[in-house]
N, C-alpha and C positions, 0 to 999 in steps of 0.2 A: 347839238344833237349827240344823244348818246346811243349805240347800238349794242347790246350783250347780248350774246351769243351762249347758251347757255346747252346748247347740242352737242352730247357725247359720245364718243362712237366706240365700241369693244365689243370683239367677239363674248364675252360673257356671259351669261343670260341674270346675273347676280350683279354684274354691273349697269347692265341696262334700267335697271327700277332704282336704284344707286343712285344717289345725289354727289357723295365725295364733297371736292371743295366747294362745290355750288350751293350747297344747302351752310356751310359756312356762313354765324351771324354777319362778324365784321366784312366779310366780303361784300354781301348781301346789302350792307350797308353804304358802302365806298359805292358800291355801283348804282346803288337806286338816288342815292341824296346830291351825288355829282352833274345830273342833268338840270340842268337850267333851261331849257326847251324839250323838245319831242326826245321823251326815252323810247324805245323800241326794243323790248325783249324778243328772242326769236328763241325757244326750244318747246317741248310737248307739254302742254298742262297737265296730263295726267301723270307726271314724274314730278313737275315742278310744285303740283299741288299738294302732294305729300310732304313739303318742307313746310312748318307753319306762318313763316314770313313771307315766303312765297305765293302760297291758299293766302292770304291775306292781300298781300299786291293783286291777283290774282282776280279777286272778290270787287275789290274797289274799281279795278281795271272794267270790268264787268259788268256791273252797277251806274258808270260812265261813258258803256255803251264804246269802248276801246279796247276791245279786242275781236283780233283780226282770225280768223282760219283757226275757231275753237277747234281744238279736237276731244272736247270734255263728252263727248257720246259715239266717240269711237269705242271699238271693241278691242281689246289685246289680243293678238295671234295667241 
């Protein structure tokens, strides 16, 4: 099992929509292709989903009926 944690925390408000290293291809890659049983992502889809590897895990995850505590129809403060 693999867990990524993908939750960033800064006072910024330009960091907060901010991907940084997360949206990182090769990163992106090491973490999704290493689980050999239950992956388990934990951060906000509406951040995550604006990386296009991400919206695309995202999608699939989705479609598969595996995802947990969407927050794709929250509203942003």
């Amino acid at each position: 099992m693999i867990i990524i944690s993908t939750v960033r925390v800064s006072e910024s408000e330009d960091a907060k929509s901010s991907l940084g290293y997360v949206a990182n291809p090769q990163r992106f890659n090491v973490a999704v292709t290493r689980a050999r049983d239950p992956l388990i992502v934990v951060g906000q889809t509406t951040v995550l989903r604006k990386d296009t590897n991400w919206n695309a895990l995202y999608q699939e995850c989705k479609m598969n009926n595996c995802v947990v505590g969407d927050d794709e129809n929250v509203t942003e403060k």
